[in-house]
TORKOL-4160 file (C-alpha; in steps of 0.2 Angstrom, whole numbers, padded with zeros to 4 digits, m for minus):
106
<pt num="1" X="0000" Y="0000" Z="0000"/>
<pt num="2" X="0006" Y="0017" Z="m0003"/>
<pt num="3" X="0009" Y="0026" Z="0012"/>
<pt num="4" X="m0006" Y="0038" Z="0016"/>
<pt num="5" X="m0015" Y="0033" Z="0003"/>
<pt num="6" X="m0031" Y="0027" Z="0011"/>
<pt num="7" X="m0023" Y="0024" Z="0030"/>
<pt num="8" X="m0032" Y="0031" Z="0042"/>
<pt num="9" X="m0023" Y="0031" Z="0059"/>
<pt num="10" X="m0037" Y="0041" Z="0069"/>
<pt num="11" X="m0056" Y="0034" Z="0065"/>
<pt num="12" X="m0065" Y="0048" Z="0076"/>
<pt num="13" X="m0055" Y="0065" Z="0073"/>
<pt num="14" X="m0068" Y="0074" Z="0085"/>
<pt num="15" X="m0057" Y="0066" Z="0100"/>
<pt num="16" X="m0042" Y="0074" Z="0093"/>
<pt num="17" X="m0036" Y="0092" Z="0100"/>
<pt num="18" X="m0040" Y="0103" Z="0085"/>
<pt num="19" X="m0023" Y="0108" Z="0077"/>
<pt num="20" X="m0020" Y="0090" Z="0079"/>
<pt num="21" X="m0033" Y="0085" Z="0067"/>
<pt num="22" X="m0029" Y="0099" Z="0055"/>
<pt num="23" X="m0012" Y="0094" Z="0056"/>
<pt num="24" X="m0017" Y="0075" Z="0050"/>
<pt num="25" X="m0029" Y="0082" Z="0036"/>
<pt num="26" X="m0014" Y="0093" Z="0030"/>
<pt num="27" X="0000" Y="0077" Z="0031"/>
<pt num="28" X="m0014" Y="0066" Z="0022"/>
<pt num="29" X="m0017" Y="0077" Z="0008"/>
<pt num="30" X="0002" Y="0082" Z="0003"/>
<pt num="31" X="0006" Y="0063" Z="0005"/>
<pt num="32" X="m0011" Y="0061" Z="m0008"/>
<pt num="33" X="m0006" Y="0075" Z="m0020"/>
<pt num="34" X="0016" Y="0070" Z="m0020"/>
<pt num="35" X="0007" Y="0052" Z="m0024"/>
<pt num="36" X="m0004" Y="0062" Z="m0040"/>
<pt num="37" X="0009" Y="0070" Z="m0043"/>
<pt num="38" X="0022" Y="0057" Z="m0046"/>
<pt num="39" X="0009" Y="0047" Z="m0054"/>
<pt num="40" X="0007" Y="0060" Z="m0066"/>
<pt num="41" X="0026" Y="0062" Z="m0069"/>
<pt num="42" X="0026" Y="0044" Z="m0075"/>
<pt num="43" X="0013" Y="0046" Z="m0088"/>
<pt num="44" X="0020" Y="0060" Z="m0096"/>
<pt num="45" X="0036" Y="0047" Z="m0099"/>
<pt num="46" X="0022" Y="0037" Z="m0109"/>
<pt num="47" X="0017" Y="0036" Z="m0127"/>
<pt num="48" X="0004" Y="0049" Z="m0132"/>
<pt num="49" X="m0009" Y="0034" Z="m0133"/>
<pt num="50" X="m0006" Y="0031" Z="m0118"/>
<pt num="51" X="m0005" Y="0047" Z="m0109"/>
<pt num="52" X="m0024" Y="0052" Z="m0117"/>
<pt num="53" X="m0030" Y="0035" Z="m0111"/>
<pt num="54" X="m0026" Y="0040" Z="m0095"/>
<pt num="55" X="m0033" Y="0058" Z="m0096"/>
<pt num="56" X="m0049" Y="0050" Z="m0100"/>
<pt num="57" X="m0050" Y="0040" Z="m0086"/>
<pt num="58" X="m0044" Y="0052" Z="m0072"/>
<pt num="59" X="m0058" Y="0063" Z="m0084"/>
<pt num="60" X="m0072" Y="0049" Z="m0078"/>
<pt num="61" X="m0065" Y="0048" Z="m0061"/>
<pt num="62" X="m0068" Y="0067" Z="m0059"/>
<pt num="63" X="m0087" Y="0068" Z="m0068"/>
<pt num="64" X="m0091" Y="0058" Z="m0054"/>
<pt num="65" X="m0084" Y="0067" Z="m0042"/>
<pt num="66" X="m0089" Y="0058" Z="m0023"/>
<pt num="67" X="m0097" Y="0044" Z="m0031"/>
<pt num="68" X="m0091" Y="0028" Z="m0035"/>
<pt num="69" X="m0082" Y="0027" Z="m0049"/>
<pt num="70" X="m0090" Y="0016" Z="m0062"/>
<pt num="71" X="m0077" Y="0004" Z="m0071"/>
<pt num="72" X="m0079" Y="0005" Z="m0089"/>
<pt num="73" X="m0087" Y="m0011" Z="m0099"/>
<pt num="74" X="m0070" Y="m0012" Z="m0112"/>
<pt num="75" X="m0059" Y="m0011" Z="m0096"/>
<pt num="76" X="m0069" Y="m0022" Z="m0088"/>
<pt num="77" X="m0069" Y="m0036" Z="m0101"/>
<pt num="78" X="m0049" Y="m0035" Z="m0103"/>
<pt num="79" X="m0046" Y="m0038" Z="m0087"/>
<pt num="80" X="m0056" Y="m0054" Z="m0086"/>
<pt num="81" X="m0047" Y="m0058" Z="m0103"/>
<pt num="82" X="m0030" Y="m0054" Z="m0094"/>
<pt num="83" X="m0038" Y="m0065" Z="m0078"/>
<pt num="84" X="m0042" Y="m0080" Z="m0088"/>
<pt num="85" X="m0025" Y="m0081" Z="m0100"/>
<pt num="86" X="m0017" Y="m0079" Z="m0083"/>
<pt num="87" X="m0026" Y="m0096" Z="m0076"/>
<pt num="88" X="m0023" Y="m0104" Z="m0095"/>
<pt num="89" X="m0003" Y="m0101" Z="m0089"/>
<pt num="90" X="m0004" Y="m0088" Z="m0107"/>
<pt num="91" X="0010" Y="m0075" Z="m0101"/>
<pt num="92" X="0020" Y="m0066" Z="m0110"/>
<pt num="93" X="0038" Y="m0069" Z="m0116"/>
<pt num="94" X="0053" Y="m0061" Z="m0107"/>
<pt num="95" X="0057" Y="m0055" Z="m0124"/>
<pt num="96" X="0039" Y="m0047" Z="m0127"/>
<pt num="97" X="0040" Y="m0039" Z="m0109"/>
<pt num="98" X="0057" Y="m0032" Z="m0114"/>
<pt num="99" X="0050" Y="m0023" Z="m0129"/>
<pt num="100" X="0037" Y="m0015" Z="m0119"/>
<pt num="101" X="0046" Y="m0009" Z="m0107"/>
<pt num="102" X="0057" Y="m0001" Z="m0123"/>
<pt num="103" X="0041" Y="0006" Z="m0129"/>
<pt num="104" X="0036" Y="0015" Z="m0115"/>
<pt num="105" X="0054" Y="0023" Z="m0110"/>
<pt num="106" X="0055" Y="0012" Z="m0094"/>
């Protein structure tokens, strides 16, 4: 787990001094934003194709704002793909891994 990302230490804030509590909210969200941020920093490192699929997620995920984020169908259906050629032992080749890791700069 990334650290701060969805830890909660303290489960009722109203039993912490004040300034204590404030202090938390402001530790939790720099830990959340230097998390965004580096995320961010990786995806510009990625292919155009890829950095626009990933704007259009994080664009989903921020329509619907407090809600729960809906999964798309396509992504949805490539995961369970992913799911069952991982049960069928379907993996790919160290070779293949190699080239997409020369693809996307890493």
């Amino acid at each position: 787990m990334l650290s701060g990302v969805g830890e909660r230490i303290v489960t009722d804030e109203s039993a912490l001094d004040p300034y204590l509590a404030i202090h938390l909210a402001l530790l939790y969200n720099d830990s959340m934003t230097k998390v965004l941020e580096d995320a961010i920093e990786k995806v510009r490192k990625l292919p155009e194709d890829r950095q626009a699929y990933v704007a259009e997620l994080l664009e989903q995920i921020a329509a619907a704002g407090g809600d729960p984020f809906i999964v798309p169908e396509a992504h949805r259906a490539a995961v369970v793909e992913g799911l069952g050629q991982a049960e069928r032992g379907e993996f790919a080749s160290d070779e293949e891994m190699a080239d997409l890791w020369t693809k996307s700069g890493l």
